[in-house]
C-alpha positions in Angstrom: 102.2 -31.5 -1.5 98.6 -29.6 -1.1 97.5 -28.1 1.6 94.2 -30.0 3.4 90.6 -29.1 1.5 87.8 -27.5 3.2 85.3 -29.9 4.3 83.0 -28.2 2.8 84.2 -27.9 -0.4 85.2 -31.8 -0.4 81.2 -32.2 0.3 80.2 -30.0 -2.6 82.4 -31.2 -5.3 81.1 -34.8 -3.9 77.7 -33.7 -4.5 78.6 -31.9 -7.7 80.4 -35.2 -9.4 77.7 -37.3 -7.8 74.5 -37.0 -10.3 77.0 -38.2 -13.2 74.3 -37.5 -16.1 71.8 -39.4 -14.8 70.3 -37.8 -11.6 67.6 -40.5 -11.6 69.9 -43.4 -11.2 69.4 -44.9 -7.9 72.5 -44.2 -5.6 74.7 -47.2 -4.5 77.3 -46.9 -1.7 80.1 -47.8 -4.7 79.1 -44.9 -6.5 79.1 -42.7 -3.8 82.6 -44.0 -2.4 84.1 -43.5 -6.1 82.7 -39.9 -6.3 84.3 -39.0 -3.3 87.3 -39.9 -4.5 87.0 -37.8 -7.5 86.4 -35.0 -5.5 89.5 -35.5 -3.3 91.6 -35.9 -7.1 89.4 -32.1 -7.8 92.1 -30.6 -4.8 94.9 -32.9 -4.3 94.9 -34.3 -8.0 95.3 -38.0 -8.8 99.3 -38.5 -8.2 99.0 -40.5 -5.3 97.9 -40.4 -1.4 100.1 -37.9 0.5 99.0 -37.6 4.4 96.9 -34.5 3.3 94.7 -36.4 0.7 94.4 -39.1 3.0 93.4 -36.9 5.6 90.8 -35.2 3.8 89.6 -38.5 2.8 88.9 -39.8 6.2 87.0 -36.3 6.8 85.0 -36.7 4.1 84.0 -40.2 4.9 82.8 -39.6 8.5 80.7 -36.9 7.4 78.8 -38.5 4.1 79.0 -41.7 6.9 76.7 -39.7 8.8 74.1 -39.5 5.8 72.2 -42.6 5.5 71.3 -44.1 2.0 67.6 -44.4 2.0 66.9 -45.8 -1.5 67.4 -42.3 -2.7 68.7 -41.4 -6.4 72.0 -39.9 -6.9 70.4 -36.3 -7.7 68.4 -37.0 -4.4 71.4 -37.9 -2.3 73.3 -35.1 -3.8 70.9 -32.2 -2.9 71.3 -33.9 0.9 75.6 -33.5 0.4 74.6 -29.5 -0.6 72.9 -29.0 2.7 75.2 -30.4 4.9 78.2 -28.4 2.5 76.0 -25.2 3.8 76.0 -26.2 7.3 72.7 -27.6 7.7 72.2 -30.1 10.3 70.9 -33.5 8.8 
């Protein structure tokens, strides 16, 4: 059992995993959803869900929910995930 992530460190390793070699890749919401998994396996590890993982999941969810894809790249989108992981209001 882990303790819960930060939020924004969940963010940040999303936006870290997200570019996958190939920044210039258009971003799809697939992609996105299975980087955000990885970055949930980064703290929790790949095991299986415990209430903690799936709590952090859910967290990190609503808040790339709240970031619209707008035909960006993945290298795009990520730089977007950095500023909200900072605190920016987007």
């Amino acid at each position: 059992m882990t303790a819960r992530a930060p939020l924004d460190w969940l963010l940040d390793s999303t936006a870290r995993h997200l570019p996958g070699g190939n920044g210039s890749a258009p971003l799809t919401a697939d992609h996105l959803a299975h980087m955000s998994e990885l970055a949930i396996w980064d703290w929790h590890g790949a095991s299986g869900p415990t209430p903690e993982s799936i709590a952090d999941k859910r967290a990190l969810t609503d808040a790339l929910d709240r970031l619209p894809i707008n035909s960006e790249t993945r290298g795009e989108f990520a730089a977007r995930i950095q500023l909200l992981a900072k605190g920016a209001v987007l």
